[in-house]
C-alpha positions as CSV (number, residue, x, y, z in Angstrom):
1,X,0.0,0.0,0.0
2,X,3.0,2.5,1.0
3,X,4.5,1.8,-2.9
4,X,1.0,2.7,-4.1
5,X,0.8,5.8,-2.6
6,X,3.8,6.8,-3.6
7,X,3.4,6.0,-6.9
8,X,0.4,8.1,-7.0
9,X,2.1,11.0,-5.4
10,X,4.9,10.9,-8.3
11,X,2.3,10.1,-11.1
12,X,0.8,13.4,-10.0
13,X,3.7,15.5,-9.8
14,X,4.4,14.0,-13.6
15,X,1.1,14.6,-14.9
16,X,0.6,18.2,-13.1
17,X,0.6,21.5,-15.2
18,X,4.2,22.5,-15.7
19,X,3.9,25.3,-13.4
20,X,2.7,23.1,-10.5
21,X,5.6,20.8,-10.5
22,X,8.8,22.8,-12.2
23,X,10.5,22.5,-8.8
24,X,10.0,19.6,-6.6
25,X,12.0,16.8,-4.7
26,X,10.6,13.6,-6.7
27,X,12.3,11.2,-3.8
28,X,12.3,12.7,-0.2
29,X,13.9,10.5,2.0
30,X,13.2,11.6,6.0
31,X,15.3,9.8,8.3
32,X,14.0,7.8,11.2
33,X,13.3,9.2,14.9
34,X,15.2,7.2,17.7
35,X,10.9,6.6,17.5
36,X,8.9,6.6,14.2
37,X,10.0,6.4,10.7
38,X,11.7,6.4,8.7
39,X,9.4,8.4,6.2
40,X,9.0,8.3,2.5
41,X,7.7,11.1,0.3
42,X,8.0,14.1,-1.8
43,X,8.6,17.7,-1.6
44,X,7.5,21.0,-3.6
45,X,9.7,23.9,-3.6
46,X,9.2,27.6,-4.6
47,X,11.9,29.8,-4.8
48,X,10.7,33.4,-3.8
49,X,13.3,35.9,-3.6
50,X,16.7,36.1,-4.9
51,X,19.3,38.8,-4.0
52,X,21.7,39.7,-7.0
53,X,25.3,41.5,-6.9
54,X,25.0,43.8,-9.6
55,X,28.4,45.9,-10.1
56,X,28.9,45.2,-6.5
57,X,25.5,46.6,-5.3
58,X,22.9,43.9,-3.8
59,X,19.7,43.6,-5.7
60,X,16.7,41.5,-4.8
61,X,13.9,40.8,-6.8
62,X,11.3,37.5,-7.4
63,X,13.2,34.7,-9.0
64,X,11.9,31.3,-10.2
65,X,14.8,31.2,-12.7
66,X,18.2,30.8,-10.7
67,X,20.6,31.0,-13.8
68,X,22.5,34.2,-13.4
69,X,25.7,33.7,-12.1
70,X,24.5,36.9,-10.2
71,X,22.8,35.4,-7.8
72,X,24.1,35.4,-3.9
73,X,21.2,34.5,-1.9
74,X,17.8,32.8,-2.4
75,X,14.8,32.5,0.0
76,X,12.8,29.1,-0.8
77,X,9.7,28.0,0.6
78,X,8.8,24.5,0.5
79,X,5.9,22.0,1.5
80,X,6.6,18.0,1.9
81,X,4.4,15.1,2.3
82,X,6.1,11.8,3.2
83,X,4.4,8.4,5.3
84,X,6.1,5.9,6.6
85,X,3.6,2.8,5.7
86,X,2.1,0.5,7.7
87,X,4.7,-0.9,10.0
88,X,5.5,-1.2,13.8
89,X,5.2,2.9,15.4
90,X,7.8,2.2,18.0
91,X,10.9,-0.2,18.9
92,X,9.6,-1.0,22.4
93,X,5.9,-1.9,20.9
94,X,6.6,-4.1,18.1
95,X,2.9,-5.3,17.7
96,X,2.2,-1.8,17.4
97,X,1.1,-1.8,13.6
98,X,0.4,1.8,12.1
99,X,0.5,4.0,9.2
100,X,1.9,7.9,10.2
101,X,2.1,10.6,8.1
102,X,4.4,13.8,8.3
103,X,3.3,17.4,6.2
104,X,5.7,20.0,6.2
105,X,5.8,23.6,5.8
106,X,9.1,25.6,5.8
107,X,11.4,28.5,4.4
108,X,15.5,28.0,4.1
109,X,17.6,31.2,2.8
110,X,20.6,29.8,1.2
111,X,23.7,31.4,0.2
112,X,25.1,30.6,-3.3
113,X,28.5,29.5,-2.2
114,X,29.4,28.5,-6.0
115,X,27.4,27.3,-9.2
116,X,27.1,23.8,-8.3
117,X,26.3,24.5,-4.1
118,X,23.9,26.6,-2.1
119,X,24.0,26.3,1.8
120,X,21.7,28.0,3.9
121,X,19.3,28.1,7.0
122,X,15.5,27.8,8.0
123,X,12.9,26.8,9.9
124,X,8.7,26.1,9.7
125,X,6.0,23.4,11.3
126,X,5.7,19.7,10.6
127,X,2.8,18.0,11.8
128,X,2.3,14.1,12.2
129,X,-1.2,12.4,11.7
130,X,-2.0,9.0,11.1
131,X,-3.4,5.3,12.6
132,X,-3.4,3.7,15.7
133,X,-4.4,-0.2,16.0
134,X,-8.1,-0.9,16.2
135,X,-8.3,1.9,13.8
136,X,-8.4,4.8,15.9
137,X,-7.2,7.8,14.2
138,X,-4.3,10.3,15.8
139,X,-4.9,13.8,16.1
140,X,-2.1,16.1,14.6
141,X,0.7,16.8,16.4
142,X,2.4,19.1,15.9
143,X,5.8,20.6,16.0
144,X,8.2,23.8,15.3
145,X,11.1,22.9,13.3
146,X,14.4,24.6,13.0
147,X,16.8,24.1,10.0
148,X,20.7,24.8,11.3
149,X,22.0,23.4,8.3
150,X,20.1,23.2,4.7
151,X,22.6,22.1,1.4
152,X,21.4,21.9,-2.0
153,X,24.1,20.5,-4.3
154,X,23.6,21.1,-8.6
155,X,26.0,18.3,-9.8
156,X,25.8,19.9,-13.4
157,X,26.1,23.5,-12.0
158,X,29.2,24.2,-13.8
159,X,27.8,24.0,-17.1
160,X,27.7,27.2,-19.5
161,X,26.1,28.8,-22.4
162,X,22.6,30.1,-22.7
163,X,20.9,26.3,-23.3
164,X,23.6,24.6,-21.0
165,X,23.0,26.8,-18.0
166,X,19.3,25.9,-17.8
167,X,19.7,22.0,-18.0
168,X,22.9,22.2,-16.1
169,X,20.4,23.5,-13.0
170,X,17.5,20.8,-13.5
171,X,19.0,17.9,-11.2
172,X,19.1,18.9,-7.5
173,X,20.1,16.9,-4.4
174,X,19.5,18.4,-0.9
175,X,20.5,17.5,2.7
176,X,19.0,19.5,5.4
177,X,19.2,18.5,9.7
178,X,15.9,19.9,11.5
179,X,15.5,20.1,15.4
180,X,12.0,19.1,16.3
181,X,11.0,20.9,19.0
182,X,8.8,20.0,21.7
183,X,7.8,16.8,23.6
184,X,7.6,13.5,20.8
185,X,5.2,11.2,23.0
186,X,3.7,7.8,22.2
187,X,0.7,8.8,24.5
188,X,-0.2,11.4,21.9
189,X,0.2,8.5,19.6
190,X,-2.7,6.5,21.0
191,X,0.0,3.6,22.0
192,X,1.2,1.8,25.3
193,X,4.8,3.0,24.2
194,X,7.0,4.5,26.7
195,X,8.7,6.4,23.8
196,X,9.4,10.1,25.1
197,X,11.3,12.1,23.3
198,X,11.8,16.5,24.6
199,X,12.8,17.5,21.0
200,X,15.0,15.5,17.9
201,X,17.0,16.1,15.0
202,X,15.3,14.5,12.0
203,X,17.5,14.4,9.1
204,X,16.2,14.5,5.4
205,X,17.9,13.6,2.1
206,X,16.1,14.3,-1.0
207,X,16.5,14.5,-5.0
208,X,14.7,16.9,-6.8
209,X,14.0,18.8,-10.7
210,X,14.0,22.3,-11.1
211,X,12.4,23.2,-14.6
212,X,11.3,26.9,-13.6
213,X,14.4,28.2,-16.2
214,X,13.0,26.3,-19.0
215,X,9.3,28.5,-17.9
216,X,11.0,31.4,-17.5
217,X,13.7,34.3,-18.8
């Protein structure tokens, strides 16, 4: 069932209008908690803002395309979907069988160290929903995040020329580490856990494509 959904989830970013999915992680990979996970999903990005050095005075304006070599900084906003299946919730309850899904919203400004890496920081909310045996449902929970450390790495970055630019920017692979802040409980899970976590990094790995320069000038 968790391969299904997925599949959905990709066959709709891939049959979308072009404008809907010209930038989105098409494998988002969410590490597991010392708790639940790991989760399985995919992300959609927007890049909103862009600051430019122009002559050696900053500029910023909206920027879907990130082409010029111009570009210093770029504020991104992104929303992620990911599940985890049906599988045990928590290592002390194997019998615990559920499915748990985790909806992100968040906003990393990166700095344009060169043309084939961006590193940056962020923060936003995740919130976790999903089932509990007997087929109770959860209600959200939900938690703050902070982003210390977001990387997007271009491995084509270096490519020039007006058409070379543009496809040397489609492939994307990001790393980002989030703090989850407050209390990760398996009470507020519905489960006889004694899972307790006061915060957590969550790690995330994800690859994604960026059309937006083939959409825009």
């Amino acid at each position: 069932m968790t391969r299904l959904r997925l599949a959905t989830a990709l066959a709709v970013c891939l049959l979308w209008p072009a404008g809907a999915f010209a930038q989105s992680d098409i494998l988002d990979w969410l590490a597991e908690w010392s708790g639940p996970g790991p989760f399985m999903g995919v992300t959609f990005s927007m890049r909103t803002v862009c600051a430019r050095d122009n002559a050696g005075k900053l500029t910023t304006n909206w920027c879907l395309n990130d082409t010029d070599p111009n570009i210093k900084t770029v504020l991104n906003v992104d929303y992620g979907w990911a599940t985890t299946g049906k599988q045990a919730r928590f290592p002390d309850t194997p019998a615990d069988i559920g499915v748990l899904h985790q909806q992100r919203v968040s906003a990393t400004y990166m700095y344009r160290v060169g043309p084939m890496l961006d590193a940056g920081i962020g923060g936003g909310v995740l919130w976790i929903t999903g089932d509990a045996p007997g087929g109770a449902f959860i209600d959200a929970q939900v938690h703050p995040i902070f982003i210390p450390i977001a990387v997007t790495f271009t491995p084509l970055g270096m490519l020039h020329g007006p058409k070379s630019i543009k496809a040397g920017r489609i492939l994307r692979v990001r790393f980002s580490e989030r703090y989850v802040f407050r209390d990760i409980s398996a009470f507020d899970f519905k489960s006889a856990s004694s899972y307790l976590r006061h915060g957590e990094f969550n790690p995330s790995f994800s690859i994604g494509l960026d059309f937006w320069s083939f959409f825009t000038h």
